[in-house]
N, C-alpha and C positions, 0 to 999 in steps of 0.2 A: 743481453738477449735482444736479439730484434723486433721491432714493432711490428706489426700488420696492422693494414689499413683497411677498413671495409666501408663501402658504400652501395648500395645497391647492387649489391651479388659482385662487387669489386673487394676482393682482397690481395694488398699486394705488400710482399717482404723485399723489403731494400735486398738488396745484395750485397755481396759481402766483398766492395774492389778492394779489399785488403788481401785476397788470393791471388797471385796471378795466373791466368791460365794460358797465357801465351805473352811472347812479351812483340809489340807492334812493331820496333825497333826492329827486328828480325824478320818484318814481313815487307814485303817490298811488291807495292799493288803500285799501277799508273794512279794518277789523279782521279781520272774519272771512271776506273776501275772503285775506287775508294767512295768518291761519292754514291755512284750506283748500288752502293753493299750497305751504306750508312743508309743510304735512302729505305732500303727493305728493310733491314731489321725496324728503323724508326717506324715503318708503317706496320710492322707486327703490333707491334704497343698501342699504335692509336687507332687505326685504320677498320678495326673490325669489331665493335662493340657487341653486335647482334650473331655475330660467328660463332658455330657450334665447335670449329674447331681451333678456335680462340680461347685461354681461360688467362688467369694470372700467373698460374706459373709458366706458362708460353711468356707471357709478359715478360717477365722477369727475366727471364732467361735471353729474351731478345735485348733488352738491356744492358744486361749485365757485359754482353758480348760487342755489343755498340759502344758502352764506355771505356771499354780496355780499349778497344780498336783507336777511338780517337775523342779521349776523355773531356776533349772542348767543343763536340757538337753539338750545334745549336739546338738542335731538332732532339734530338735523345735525351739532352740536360733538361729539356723543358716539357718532355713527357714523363723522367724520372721524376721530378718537380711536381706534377700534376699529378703521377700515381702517388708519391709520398702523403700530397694532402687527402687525397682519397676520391680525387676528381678524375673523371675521364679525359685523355689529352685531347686538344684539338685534333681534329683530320689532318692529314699533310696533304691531301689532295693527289699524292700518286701513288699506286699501285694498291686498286680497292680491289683486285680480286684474288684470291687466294691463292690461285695456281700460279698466277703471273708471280706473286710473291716466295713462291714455292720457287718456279721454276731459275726467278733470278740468284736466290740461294742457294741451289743446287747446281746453276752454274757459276757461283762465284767460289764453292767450295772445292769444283773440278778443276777448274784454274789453278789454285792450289796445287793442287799434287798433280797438275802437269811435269813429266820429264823427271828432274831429279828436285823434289822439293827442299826448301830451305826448313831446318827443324821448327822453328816457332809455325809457319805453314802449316806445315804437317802438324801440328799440336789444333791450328786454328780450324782446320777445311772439316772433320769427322761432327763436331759442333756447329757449323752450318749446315751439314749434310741432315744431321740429325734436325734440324729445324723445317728445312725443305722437306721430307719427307711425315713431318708432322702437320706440315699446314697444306700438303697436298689433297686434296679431296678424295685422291683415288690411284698414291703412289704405285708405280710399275711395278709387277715383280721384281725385274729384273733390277731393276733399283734399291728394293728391301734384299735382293742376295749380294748385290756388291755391298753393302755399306756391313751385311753383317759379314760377310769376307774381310773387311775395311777393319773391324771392330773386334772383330775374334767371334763378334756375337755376344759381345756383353754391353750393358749399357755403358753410357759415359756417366762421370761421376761431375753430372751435375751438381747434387748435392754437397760437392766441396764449397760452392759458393752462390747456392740458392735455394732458398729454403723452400722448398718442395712441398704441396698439400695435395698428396694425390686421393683420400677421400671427398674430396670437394675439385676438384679438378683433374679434369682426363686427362691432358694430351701428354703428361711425363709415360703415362702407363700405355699409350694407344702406340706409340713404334712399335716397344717391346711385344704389345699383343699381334698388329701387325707381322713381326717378326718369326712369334711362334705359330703362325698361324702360315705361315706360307709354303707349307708342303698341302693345304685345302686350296689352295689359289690355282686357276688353271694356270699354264704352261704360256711364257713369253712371246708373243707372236712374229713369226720369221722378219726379218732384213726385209723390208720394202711392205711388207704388209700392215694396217691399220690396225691396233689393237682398239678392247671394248672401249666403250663409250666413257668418258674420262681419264683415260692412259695416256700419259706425254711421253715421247720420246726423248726426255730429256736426260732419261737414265745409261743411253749409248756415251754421254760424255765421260763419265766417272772411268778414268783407267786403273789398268787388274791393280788390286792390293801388292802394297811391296813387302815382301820379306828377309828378313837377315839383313838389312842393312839397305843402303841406297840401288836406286837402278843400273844395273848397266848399261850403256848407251851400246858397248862393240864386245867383242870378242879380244880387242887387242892389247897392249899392256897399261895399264895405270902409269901419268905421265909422275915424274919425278923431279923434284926440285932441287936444280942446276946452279942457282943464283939465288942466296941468302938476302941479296938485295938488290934492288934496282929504284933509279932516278930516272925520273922523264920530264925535262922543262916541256911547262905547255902555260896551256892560256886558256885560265879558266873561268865560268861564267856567272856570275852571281845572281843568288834567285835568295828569295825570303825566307820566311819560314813554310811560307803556304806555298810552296815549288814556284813563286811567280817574277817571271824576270826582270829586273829593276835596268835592264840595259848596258849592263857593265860589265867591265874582263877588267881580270888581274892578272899577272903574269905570274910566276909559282914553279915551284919545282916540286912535282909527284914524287913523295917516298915509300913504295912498298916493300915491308921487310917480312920472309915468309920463316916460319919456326914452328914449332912441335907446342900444343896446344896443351897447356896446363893441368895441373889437376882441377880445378875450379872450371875450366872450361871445359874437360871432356865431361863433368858431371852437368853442366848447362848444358851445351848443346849434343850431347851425346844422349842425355836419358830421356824416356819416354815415359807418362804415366798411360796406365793401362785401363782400359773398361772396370776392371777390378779396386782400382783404386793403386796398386803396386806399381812398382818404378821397373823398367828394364833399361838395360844400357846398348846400346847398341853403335858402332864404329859410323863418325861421321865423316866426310868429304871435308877436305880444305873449304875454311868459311873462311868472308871477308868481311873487315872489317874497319871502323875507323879506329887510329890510335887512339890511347886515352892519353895519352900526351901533346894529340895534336896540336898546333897551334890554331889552324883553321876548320872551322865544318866540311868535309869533303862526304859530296853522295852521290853516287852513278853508280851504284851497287847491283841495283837490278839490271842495267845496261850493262855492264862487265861481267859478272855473271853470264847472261844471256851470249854474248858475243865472244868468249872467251872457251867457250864449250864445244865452239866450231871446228878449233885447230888441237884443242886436249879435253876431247868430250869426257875421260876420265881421272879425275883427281883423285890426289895420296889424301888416305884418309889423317885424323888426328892433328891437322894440322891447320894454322892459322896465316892469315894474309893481314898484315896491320897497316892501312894506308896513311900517310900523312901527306897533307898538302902544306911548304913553306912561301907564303905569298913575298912577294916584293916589296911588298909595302902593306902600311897598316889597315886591318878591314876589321868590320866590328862582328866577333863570334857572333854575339848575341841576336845581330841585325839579320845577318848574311851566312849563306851555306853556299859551298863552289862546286860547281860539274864541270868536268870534264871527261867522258868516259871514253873516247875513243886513245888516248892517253894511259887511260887505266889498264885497257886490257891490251894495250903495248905493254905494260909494264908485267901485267900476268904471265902475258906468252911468252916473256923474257925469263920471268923466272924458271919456269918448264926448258925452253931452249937453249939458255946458255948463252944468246944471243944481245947483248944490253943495247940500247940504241946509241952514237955517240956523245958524248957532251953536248958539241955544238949543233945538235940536233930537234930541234924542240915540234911536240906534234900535240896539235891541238883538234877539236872539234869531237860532235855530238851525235848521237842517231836519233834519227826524225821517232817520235812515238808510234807505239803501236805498229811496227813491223817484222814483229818477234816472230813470223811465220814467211815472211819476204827472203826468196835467196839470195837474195843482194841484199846488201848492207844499204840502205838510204839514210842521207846524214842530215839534223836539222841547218836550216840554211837562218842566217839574220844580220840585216844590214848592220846592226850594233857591230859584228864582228867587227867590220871595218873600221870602226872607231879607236876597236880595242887593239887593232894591229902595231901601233907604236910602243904598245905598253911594253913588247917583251924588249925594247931595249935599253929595259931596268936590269935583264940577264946578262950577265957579261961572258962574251963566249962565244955567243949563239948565234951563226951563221945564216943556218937552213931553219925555217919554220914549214912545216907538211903540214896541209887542210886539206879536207875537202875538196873536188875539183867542182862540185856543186854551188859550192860560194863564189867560182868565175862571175857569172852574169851580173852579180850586185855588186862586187868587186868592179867590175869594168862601170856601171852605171854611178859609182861612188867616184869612182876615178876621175872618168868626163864631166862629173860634177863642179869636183874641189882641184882639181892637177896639182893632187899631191902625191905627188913620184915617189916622193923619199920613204913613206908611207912602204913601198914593195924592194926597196930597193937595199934597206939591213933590219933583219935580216931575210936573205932571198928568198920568194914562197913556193914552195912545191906542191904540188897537186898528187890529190891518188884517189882513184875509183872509187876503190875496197878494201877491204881489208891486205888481203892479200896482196894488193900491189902497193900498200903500205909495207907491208913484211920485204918485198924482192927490192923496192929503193932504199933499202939500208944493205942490199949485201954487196959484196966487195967489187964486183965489175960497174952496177950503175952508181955506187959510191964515187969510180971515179968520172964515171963519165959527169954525175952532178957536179964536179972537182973543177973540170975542163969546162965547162959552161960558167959554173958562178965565176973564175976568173974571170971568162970574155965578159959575163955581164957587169964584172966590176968596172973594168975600163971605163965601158960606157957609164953607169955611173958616176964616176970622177969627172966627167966632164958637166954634170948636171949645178956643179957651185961657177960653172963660166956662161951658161946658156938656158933663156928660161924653158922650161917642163915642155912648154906645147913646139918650140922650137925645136927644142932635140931629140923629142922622141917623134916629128915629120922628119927628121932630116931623112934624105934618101941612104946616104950611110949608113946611117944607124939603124933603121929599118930592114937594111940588109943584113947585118950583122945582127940585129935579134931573130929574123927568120934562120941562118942558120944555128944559132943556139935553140932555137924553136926545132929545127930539124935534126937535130943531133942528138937532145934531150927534150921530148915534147911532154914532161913532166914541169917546167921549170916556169911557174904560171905569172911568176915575175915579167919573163919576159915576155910569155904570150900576150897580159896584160897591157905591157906598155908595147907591143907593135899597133895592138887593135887600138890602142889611145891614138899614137900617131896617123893611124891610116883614120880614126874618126876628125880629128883633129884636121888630115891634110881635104876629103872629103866636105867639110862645112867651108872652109876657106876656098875650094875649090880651086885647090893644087896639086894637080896627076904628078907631082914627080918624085912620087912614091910609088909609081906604077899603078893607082888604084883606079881604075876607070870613074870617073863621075859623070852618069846617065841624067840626059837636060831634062827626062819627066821624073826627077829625084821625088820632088816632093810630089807626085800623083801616085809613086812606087808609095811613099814611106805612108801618107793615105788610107791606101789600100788593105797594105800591110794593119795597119791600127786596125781598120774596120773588122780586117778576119779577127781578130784579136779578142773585139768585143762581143764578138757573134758567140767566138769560143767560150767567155768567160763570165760574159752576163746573165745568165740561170744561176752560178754561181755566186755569184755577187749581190744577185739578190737573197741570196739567204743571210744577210745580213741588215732585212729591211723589218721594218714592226710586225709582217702577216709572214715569215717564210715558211710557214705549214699551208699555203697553200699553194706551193710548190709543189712538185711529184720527185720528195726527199728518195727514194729505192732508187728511181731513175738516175736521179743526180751521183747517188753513188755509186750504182753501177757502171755508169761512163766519165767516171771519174778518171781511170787509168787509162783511156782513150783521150781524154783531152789532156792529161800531164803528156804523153809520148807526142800529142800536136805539137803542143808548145816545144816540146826538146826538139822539135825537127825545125821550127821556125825561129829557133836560134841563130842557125848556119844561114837561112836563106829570108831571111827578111831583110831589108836595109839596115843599115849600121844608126842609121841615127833611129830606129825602132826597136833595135833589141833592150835597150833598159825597160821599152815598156812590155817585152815579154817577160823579162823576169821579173817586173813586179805582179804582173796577170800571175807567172807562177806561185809566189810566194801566197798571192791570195788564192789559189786551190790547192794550195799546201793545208792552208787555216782551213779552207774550207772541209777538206775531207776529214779534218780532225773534228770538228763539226758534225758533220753526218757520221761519224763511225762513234758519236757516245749516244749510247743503248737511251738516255734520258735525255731530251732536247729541252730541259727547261728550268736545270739546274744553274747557279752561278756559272759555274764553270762553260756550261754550255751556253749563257748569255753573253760572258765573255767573249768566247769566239766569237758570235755575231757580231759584237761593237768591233772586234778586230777584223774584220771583214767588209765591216762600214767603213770603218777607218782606210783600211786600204785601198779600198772600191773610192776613195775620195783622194786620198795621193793618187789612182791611174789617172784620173779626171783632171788632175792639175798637171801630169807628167806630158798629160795626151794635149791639154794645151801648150804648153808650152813648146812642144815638140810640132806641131802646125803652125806656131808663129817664126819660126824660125825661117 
């Protein structure tokens, strides 16, 4: 039996994490999606002692749901800790008002059953739902009819893992009265008009309840699986356990093998428990998943997913995606987990299409966070890449490497750095927008024209063990000869690379017989160029200082996308010895909108960003002198 602890009107029953009610493996939240969820529930527990719509078994149930979710946090472990002994937890110090704790709840359980939910989701979001409308003050109608649409109208079965006192405690019983009581409730007030005094509109987010199975995105046919398996050399990035990047790529080769999903799995992820407490089964969409054989941690699940719904927004149900990632070399499970997801959902669309990528084909790179509502694909950019780019020739095979065309600018700024050629030159790097024009350079007419370029570019090349780097990529020759492999295939960012080297290269020396003009107020151009630079970039950069709340953060995020499309334009048209320093200004309003877009500004996660922000704002300072002394 479980103890109860009382202490001044505090009685709290441990909960029972010997149940599980969702398993977290199967949910797939950003970082500080996950911090902002842990943050609410931990402030149910402690944050409202004097709250009438506070009692223990809220408590509890805020607990119980924070441990499953991420049973090593700090903040949860040590108000479970402090209700066990019979003490009230400390404050956490954010979110002291009920609505706002309401309201983050309720938007973290819609997020959820966004689109077509993953089954553990959909197990998780109706139990935050249920919390958000219990700590609400004065939840919407509209709110108490979706969630009992959501529910059937019965309650959830708390009490499989917490022990409930609802004669000494409201809030288990206050939904359900809530609930039967809403045919007395006046009538939801129209699209643009104010409801009474207390009403949030927060209940417009929750979409219709789904029935008989997952959503349909079209009308058109469910895609079919073509390809039992598919391989994709890529180059993947090693991050922690706590998603944080340690600066390293390995090279690997992506295994996804697709097959008809067990009996033990259509009983996990196909059944549902009900309000009632009863199981139903119902047909689920191809899930992905890691092998359990794998050799290495591979996770980009919620990024393949996400971006793989674009080109087969409807998947065969019953069926399983098993990923393995085979590294090149030894990494420690224990230490490290590997991303790579634009890789992964090459390997997806392959199995739908029929289409595998070729051997010597290897495609790497990530998408930037938080742009799961951007019609374009934006990919995360990081100078490590370049480090990592030697690795894949632990692959044996492997020609072409496709990235991102986004990684150009720190690519060229890496290059002019260290002139290490060889670095672009096996295997050759290809460039792609998007998605899609990731898809159109594997089919068979720019397969050859890639064919006819990487020849000419070997040539050149081969002459680089006779002549050093800065020499032969100025030579007039060879300059001409990469423009037109540049003009033939203007995907082929090897070569792009090494022209813009040699023409920066003939420009410092001030040698035209590359054709490049070199203008005698160079350095008052390149100057100049910096100055707009910092004008653009420093409101930015200072949010990376001790005070950046006293900043005008709404602002900064608003013309956020104004000042990234500045910078893309003063790529082309600023002097050549000034573009590394735009793309390191870019990289730091890359960090910085990841910054302004979490909902809590004063979490790790979000102190983090600011030190990386400091940090960067301190590399342009050093890049920006050195770049005037010259």
């Amino acid at each position: 039996m479980l103890l109860s602890f009382a202490t001044a009107g505090l009685s709290y029953d441990p909960p029972n994490f010997g149940v599980k009610v969702f398993s977290s493996d199967g949910l797939f939240l950003e970082e500080n999606e996950e911090d902002t969820l842990m943050a609410a529930l931990t402030a149910v527990a402690c944050n409202f002692k004097e709250s009438r719509l506070v009692d223990s078994d809220l408590r509890e149930k805020a607990i119980a749901i924070a441990l499953q979710l991420n049973p090593l946090h700090s903040g949860a472990r040590k108000a479970h800790e402090a209700l066990m002994s019979g003490d009230f937890p400390d404050q956490t110090g954010m979110f002291d008002s009920a609505t706002t704790v309401a309201n983050q709840l309720w938007n973290s359980g819609t997020k959820l059953l966004e689109g077509n939910p993953e089954p553990e989701e959909a197990k998780l979001a109706p139990y935050l739902l249920d919390l958000a409308l219990t700590m609400h003050p004065s939840p919407p109608l509209e709110s108490l009819q979706r969630f009992s649409n959501l529910t059937d109208g019965k309650a959830l079965p708390w009490n499989r893992f917490v022990s409930l006192q609802e004669s000494s405690n409201v809030s288990t019983k206050r939904v359900r009265e809530l609930l039967s009581n809403m045919g007395s409730k006046p009538a939801p007030p129209s699209p643009g008009k104010k409801g009474p005094k207390g009403m949030n509109p927060f209940s417009e987010k929750l979409p219709a309840p789904k029935k008989g199975g997952p959503s349909d995105r079209d009308n058109g046919p469910r895609s079919e699986i073509a390809l039992s398996q598919v391989t994709v050399p890529t180059l993947g990035r090693l991050v922690t356990d706590e998603s944080a990047s340690v600066g390293n790529y390995v090279a690997g080769k992506l295994l996804v093998v697709a097959r008809d999903a067990n009996a033990s799995e259509v009983e996990q992820f196909g059944s549902f428990r009900g309000g009632d407490g009863g199981t139903t089964t119902r047909p689920f969409e191809m899930r992905l998943q890691r092998a359990s054989d794998a050799a290495a941690v591979f996770e980009s699940f919620r990024e393949i997913f996400r971006y793989s719904r674009r080109e087969n927004p409807r998947w065969p149900f019953q069926k399983m995606a098993d990923f393995t990632f085979r590294p090149s070399e030894e990494i420690s499970t224990e230490d490290f987990r590997v991303k790579s997801s634009v890789a992964g959902v090459t390997a997806v669309n392959s199995i739908f299409s029929g289409r595998e990528p070729e051997p010597d084909f290897a495609i790497s790179g990530e998408f930037a966070p938080d742009t799961r509502s951007e019609a374009r694909e934006k990919f995360r950019v990081s100078e490590d890449l370049w480090e990592g780019l030697s690795k894949m020739t632990a692959l044996p095979g492997i020609r072409f490497h496709a990235l991102p065309a986004d990684n150009y600018p720190a690519f060229l700024e890496k290059l002019s750095e260290t002139n290490e050629l060889k670095k672009i030159l096996k295997p050759q790097l290809i460039s792609f927008q998007n998605l899609s024009e990731l898809t159109s350079l594997q089919s068979e007419p720019n397969r050859k024209q890639m064919e006819a370029a990487a020849a000419a570019f070997d040539e050149i090349g081969d002459v680089l063990a006779r002549m050093p780097a800065q020499e032969l990529a100025s030579n007039v020759k060879v300059q001409e000869r990469l423009k037109g492999i540049v003009d033939a295939f203007p995907n082929h960012m090897s070569a792009r690379l090494m022209m813009a080297y040699g023409k920066s290269v003939a420009e410092q020396s001030g040698d035209s017989s590359t054709g490049v003009p070199v203008p005698k107020d160079q350095a008052e151009l390149v100057t100049q160029a910096l100055d707009s630079i910092d004008e653009l970039i420093l409101p930015y950069a200072e949010l990376g200082t001790e005070s950046p709340f006293d900043l005008d953060l709404n602002l900064l995020k608003s013309e956020a996308d104004a000042a990234d499309q500045a910078l893309v334009k003063m790529r082309s048209s600023v002097p050549q010895a000034a573009r590394a320093y735009v793309s390191k200004a870019e990289d730091l309003l890359e960090i910085a909108t990841e910054f302004l877009g979490l909902t809590n500004k004063t979490t790790s996660t979000a102190r983090q960003k600011a030190r990386e922000i400091e940090a960067k704002s301190e590399e342009m300072k050093g890049l920006r002198a050195r770049i005037t002394s010259q």
